[in-house]
N, C-alpha and C positions, 0 to 999 in steps of 0.2 A: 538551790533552796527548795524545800517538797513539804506539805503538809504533813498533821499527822498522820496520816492514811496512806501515805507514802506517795501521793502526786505529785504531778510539778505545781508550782504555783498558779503559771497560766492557762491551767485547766480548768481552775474557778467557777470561771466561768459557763463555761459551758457544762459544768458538773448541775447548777444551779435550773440551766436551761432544760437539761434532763430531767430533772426533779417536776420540773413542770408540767413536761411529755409526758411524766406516769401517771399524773394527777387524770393529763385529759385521755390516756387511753384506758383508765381505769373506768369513766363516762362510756366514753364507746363501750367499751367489752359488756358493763351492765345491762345499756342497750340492745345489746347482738345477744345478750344471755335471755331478755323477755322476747326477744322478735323468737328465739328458739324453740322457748317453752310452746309461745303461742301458737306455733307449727305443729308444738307434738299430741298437743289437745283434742287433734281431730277435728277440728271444725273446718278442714278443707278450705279455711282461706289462703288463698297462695301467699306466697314469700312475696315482700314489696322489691320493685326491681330495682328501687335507690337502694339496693345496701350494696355491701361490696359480694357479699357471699349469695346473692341473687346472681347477679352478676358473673358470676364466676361459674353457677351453675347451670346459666343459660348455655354455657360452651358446652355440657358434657352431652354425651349421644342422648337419646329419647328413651333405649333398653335402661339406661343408668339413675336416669330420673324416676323411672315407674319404680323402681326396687329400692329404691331409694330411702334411708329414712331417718331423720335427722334429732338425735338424742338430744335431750336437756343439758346442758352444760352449765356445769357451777363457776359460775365467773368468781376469779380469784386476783386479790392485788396486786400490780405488776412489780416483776422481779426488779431486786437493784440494778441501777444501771452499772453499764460496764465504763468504768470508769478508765480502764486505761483505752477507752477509743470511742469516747463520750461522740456520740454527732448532733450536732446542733439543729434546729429546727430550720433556723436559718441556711440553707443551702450558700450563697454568696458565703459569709461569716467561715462556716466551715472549709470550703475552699483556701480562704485566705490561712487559716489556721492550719491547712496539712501544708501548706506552701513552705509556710514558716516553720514545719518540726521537720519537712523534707531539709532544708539549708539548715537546721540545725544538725543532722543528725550526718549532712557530708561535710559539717564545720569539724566535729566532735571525733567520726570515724579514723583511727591512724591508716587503714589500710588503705582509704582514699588517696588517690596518687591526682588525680584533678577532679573537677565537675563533670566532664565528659565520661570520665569512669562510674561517677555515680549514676550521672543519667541513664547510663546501657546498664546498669546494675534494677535498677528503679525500673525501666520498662521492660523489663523480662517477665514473660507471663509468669501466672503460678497456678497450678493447676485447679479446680475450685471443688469444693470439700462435699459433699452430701449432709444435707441437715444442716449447713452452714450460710448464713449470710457471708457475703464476702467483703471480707474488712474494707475492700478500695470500693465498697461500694454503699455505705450506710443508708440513705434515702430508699435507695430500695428496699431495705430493710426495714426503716421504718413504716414503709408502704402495707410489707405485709402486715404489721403489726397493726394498721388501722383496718385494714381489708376481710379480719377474721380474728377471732378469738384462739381459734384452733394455730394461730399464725406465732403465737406465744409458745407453743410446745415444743417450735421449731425454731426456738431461738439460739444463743451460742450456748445454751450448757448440754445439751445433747443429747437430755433427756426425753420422752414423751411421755406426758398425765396420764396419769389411769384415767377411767371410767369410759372410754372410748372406744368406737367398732372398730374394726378393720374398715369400712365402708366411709368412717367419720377421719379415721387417716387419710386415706386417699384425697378424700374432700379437702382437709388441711394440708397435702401436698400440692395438689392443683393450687388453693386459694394461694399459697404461698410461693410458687413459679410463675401465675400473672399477676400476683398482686404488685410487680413493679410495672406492668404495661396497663392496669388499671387504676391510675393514679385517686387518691381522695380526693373528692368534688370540693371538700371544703377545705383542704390547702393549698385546690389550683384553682378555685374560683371557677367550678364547672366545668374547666376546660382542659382535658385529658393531657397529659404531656408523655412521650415516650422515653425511658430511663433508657442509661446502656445495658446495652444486650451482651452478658458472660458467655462464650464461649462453651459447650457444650463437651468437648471434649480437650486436655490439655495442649495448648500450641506444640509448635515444635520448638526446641532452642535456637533462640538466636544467633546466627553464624557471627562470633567474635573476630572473625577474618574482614575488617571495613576498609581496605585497600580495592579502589575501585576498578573498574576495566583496563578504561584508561591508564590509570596510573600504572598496571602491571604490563600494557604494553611498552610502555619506556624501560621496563626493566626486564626486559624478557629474555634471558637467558637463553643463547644462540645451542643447538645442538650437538654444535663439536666439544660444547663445555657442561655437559647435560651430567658428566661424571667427576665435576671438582670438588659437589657439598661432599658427596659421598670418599671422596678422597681427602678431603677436609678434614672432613671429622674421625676417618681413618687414622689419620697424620695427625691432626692437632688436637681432638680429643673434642672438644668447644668452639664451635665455630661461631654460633649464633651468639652466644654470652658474649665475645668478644667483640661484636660489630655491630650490637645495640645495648639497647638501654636495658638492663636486669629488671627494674623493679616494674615495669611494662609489661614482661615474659613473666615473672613471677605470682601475675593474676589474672596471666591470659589476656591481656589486654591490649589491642591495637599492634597486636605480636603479626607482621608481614613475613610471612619467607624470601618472597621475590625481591623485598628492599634489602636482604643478607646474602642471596644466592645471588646476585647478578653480577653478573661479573664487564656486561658488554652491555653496551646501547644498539639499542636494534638502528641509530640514526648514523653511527659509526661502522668504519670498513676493518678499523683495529684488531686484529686477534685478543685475547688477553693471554697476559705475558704468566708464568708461573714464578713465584721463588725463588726457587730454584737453577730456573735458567738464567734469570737474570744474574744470579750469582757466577754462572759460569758464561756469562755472555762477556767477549773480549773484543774492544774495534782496532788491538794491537795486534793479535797475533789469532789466528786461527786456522782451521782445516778447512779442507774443500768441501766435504760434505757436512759438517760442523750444524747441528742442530741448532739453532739462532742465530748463522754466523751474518752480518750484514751485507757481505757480499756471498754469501752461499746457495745453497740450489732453492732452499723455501722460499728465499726474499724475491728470486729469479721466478718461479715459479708465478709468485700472488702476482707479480709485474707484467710478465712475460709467459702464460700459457704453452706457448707454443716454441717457446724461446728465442724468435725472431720477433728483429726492431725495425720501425722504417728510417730510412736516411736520408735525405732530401741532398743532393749535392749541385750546387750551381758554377760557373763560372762565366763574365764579363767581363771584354775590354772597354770601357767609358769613355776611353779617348780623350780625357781629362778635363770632359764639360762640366762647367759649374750646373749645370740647369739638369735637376734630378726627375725620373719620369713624375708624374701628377699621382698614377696610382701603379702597384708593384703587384697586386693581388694576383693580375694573370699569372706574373714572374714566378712569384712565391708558392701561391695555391692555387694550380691548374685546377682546371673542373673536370678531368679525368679519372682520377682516383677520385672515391667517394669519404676517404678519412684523410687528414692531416699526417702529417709526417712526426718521428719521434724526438729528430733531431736535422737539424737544418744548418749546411756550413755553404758558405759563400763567398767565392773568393773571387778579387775583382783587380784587375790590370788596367795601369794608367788609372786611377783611380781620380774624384773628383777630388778638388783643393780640400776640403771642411770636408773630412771624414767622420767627425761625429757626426755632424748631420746626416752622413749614409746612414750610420748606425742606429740613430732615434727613427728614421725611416721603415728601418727593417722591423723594429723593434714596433712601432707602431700597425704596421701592417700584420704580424704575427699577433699581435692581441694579450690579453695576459695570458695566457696559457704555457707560455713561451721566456726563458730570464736567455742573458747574455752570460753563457758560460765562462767563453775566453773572445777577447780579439787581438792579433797582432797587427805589425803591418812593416812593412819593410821598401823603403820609399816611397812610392805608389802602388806596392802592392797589396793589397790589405784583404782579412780572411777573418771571417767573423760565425763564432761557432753558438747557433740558439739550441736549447736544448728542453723540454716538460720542464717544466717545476718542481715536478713530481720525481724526478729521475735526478736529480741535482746531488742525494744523497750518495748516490752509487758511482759517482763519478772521483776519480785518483786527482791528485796534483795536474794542472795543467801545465805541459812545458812546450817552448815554440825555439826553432832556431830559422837564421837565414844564411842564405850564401849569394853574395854576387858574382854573375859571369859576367860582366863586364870588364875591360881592361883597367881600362880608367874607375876604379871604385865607386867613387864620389858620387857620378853620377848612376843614383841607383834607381835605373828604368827597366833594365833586364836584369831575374835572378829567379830566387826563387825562397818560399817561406815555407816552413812548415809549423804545424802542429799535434801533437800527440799528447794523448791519457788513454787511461784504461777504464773500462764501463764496463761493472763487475768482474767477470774475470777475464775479458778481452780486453787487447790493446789496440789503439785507432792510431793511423797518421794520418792526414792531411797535408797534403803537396799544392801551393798551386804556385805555375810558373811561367815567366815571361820569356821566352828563347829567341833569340836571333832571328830580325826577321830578313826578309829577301827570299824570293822565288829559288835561287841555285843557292843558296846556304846551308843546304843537308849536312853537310859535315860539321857546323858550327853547330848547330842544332841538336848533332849527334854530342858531340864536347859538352854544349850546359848539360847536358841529364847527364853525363858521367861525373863530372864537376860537384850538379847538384847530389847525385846517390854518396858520393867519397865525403863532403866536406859537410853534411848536415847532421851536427852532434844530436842526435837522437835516437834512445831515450837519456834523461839525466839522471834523476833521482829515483823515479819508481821503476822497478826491476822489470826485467823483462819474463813473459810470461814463459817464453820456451827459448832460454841458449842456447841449447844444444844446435835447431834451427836456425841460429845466426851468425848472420858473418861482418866482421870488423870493418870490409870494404864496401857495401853495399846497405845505407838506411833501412831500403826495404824489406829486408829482409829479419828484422828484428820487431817486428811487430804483425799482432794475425790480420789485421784486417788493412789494407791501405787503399785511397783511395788518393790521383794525382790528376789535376785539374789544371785548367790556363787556357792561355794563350800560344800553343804549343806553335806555331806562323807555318808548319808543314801548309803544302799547296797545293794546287791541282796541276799535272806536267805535261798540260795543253793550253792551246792559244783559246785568245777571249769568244771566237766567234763560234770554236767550235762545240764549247760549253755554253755559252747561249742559244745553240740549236738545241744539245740535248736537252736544257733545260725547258724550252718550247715546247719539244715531243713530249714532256713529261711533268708537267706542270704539279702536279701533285707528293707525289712520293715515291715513285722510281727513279729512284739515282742510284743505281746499280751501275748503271756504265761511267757515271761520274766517278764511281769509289775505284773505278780501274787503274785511274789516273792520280789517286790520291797517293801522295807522299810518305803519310806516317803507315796507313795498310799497307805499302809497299815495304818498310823497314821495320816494321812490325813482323811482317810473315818473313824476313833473312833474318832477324833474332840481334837487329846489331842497338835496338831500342828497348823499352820498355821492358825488359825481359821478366816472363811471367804476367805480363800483364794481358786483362782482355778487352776490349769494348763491345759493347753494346752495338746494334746492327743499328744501323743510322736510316734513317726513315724520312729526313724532314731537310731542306733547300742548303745547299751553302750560308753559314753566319758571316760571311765576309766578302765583299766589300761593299756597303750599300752607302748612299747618298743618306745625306741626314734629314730626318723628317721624311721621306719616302720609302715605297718598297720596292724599287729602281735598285740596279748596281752601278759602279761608277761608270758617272758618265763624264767625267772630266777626261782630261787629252792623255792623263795616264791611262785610262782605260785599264784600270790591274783584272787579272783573273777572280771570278769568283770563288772562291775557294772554303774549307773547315779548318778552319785555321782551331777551330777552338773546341778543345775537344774533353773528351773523362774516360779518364782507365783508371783500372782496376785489378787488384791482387789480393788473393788470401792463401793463407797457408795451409788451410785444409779446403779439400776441395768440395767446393759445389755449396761454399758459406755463404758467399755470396751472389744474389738473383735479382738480373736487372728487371726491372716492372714498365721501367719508362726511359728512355732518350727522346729526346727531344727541344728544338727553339721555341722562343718566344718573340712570334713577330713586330706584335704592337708596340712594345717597347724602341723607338726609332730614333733615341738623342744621341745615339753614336752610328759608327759606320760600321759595326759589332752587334749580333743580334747577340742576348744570353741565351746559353746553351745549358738545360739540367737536365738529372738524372735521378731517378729516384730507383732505390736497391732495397731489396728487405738482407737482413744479414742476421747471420746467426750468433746469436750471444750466450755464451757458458758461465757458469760459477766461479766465483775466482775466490781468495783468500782475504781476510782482514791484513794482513801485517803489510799492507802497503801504505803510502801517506798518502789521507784523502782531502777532496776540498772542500771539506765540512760544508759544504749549501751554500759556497760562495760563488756570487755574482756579482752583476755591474745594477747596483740596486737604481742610483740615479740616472740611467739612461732605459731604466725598466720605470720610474714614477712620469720620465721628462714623457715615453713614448704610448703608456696609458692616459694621461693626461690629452696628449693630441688626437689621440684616438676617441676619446669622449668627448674635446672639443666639436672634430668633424663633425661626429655623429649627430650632436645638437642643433649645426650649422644646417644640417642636411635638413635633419627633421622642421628645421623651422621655415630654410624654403620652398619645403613640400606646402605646409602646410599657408604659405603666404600663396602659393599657386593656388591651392585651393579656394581661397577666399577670394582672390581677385576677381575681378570680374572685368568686361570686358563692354560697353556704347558704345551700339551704333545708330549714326542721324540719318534716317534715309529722308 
């Protein structure tokens, strides 16, 4: 609805208030026209310094006043007001009213897409006009208008009066750039107020890019992928219309690149995947060198730098005590190497009754970092394979067989277990075994490891890496990396006292003359055992026979020899894959008459092919929550009677 004059209705008002303002600058201007005259008369009385145009002339230099000289001006009516941007006298009144035609005018806009748009539309400078009062700024405006007669000629139509010097413009240029810092005495009530100050030359455009630091560091686009937009928009023509909002982009508005380009989180280790690959990424069938293949050389690569894994290999007799050590840490993670190990198998003869319990033991002592890949066990012998978490993906079907040498079956104390998969594109076995024991039983001893190489069906299901290399009669030989543990009862082929001296002279770690007399390096170097296999140079006391809870050997009326009865060998198929780092016992562990014996190896691990069957990330999940669980019980129990030490305190009565 608009009047006739083509208004809005609600400018009424303030058209009215205008009308009023020309009444009283019409007063002033007569005013400021006889202060003029009386100056030009010649009676050398100064300008009164209340006016505004005194005022204004007191700023100019001293050369500008003496030359100076100020014409009669014919004061004339003031011009219509400007109706379409009427300003009200009232300063508060006006505010409220640009408020309310600003939210009219982003109610009314189609192009408006929110508030926020109009806001950054509305605050963008605009450069300011010459000979212009500036519409966002009317009060100053009217300032000049009170401040000078001359202030009128510089109003919005852009014209300037005749009858004026050049000397009388200037004067009306000045009066009218501080006539907003010299406000009227009689609409401030004497007391000067300072207007805002425009901007002297035009800002610069405001950068429409409001995505902050912060926020572009979450999306920061890693530099192996610094060439996908560009490949993007190569390939799809549109990349950015399609992974935001059009009508945003379409007025430049809160338009981010880095929320369309990012492809990766800098908090993330993920590569990002292409298309493409995914299309042609297969976890049935694939090549060896196969660009995304899951077990292929990239995946070995991000994992395996250098392509070798550490292995952690143990083996204990327990002598079949219920009573498990108190803490396993030394067993598991010696404080020799300075990082953990990548995978840990553990295989333990004469085992305790409650073999889960071993196994939540192990599991707890490992920590989460660590799931239960596979465990077997095979009467009391039981072998339990942990493995990263991380590594869980790369791992084939597990399969395990056993074989008993014993006559009598039933009773199955002596044999042997094994376990095999493949980790990327190598294949693992695990051997561990209980052989015949007695001092002159070499020959029996010799029977279980041919027993056990002929009768243990592995592998079953996942293929073997290299046939060619295998053979139908011998386990070992069908897999690249093997690794055969136990209680292998080989013994030392001297009487007790005379290995108790050596052991005197040599308390520490010379048992060089001991290993003279050892059994298995005696039938190891005639080739009639282990064949292909190597060990490790042994460093550290006989594991056999000690008194329980002491570091004594037997001192009962048997008196047996101390002996290694318990030992770790090793084979691979390509030479020099595998590199021992550590042999050696664990003494503190004392609930048997069996010290544990480990070995820690780095071994070399290659690429291998998708089309084998894998074990999709399966684990022994409940004996991985039972074994975190205790683990953080401890921890609390600890912490809490540290901290009751703490507190206690201690009176004394003297």
């Amino acid at each position: 609805m608009s009047t006739p004059n083509g208004f809005p209705q609600h400018s009424r008002l303030c058209l009215t208030r205008s009308m009023e303002g020309g009444a009283v600058q019409d007063l002033q201007a007569k005013k400021a026209g006889k202060a003029a005259r009386k100056e030009a008369g010649g009676d050398g009385t100064p300008p009164k310094i209340g006016t505004p145009i005194s005022e204004t002339l007191k700023l100019l230099p001293e050369e500008l006043k003496a030359n100076m000289k100020i014409k009669s001006i014919t004061p004339r009516p003031p011009r219509k007001p400007r109706l379409e941007r009427a300003a009200s006298l009232d300063e508060k009144s006006w505010r409220k009213w640009r408020r309310f035609r600003t939210s009219q005018e982003s109610l009314t806009d189609p192009n408006e897409t929110s508030s926020s748009n109009g806001s950054l539309q509305e605050a963008s400078p605009s450069p300011p006009t010459r000979g212009r009062a500036s519409p966002c700024n009317p009060c100053c405006q009217q300032d000049s208008l009170h401040s000078s007669p001359d202030a009128l000629e510089a109003s919005p139509g852009g014209k300037s009066r005749a009858g004026t010097s050049d000397l009388g413009k200037r004067a009306s240029e000045i009066s009218s750039a501080f006539g907003g810092l010299l406000r009227g005495k009689g609409f401030a009530g004497g007391k000067p107020r300072l207007s805002q100050i425009m901007p002297a030359r035009p800002l610069p455009p405001m950068e429409l890019n409001v995505a902050s630091h912060s926020l572009r560091t979450a999306n920061r686009i890693d530099s192996d992928c610094l060439d996908y937009r560009h490949y993007s928009q190569h390939k799809f023509g549109r990349v950015s219309s399609s992974l935001s909002d059009s009508r945003l982009q379409g007025n430049g508005t809160l338009y981010d690149n880095c929320s369309t380009d990012s492809m990766k989180s800098t908090f993330s280790v993920l590569t990002p995947i292409r298309a493409k690959d995914v299309r042609s990424r297969s976890y049935l069938e694939g090549s060896l060198l196969a660009s995304g293949a899951l077990m292929g050389a990239e995946e070995l690569s991000r994992y395996f730098p250098n392509r070798n894994m550490g292995i952690f290999v143990a083996t204990w007799n327990m002598q079949g005590q219920k009573e498990l050590p108190v803490n396993l840490d030394d067993f598991l993670l010696p404080t020799d190497p300075d990082f953990a190990q990548d995978m840990y198998v553990i295989g333990v003869q004469e085992g305790c009754p409650d073999r889960r319990e071993w196994e939540i033991r192990l599991q707890e002592t490992l920590g989460p970092h660590y799931v239960l890949l596979h465990s077997a066990a095979h009467g009391v012998l039981y072998m339990s394979v942990f493995i990263r978490r991380d590594l869980i993906w790369f791992c084939s079907e597990v399969e395990y067989a056993t074989v008993t040498t014993r006559i009598v079956s039933q009773i199955k104390t002596k044999g042997a277990l094994g376990i095999s998969f493949t980790f990327f594109g190598t294949s693992f076995l695990f051997i561990t075994s209980h052989f015949t024991s007695g001092d002159s039983k070499v020959n029996e001893r010799k029977l279980d490891y041919n027993k056990t190489i002929q009768a243990l069906t592995l592998p079953k299901n996942v293929p073997d890496t290299n046939p060619y290399r295998s053979s139908s009669s011998d386990v070992t030989t069908r897999f690249d990396e093997v690794f055969w543990f136990g209680d292998f009862n080989f013994r030392l082929n001297k009487d007790r006292e005379t290995v108790d001296s050596i052991l005197n002279q040599n308390p520490d770690t010379d048992v060089s003359k001991l290993l003279a007399y050892d059994q298995l390096t005696s039938e190891m170097s005639r080739g009639s055992i282990f064949k292909g296999f190597q060990e490790a140079a042994i460093h550290f006391r006989p594991s056999y026979k000690f008194d329980i809870g002491k570091d004594s050997y037997d001192t009962t009326s048997k008196q047996r020899t101390p002996s290694y009865t318990d030992r770790v060998v090793f084979r691979s198929r390509y030479k020099d894959d595998i590199q021992a780092v550590k042999y050696s016992s664990c003494p503190v562990i004392k609930t048997s008459d069996h010290r544990p014996v480990f070995a820690l190896f780095r071994v070399k691990v290659r690429p291998g092919r998708d089309n084998i069957p894998l074990a999709a990330g399966l684990f022994d999940r409940d004996l991985y929550l039972i074994g975190i669980r205790r683990r953080a019980t401890r921890e609390l129990l600890k912490r809490r009677e540290q901290k009751d030490q703490r507190s206690s305190s201690i009176c004394s009565i003297s």
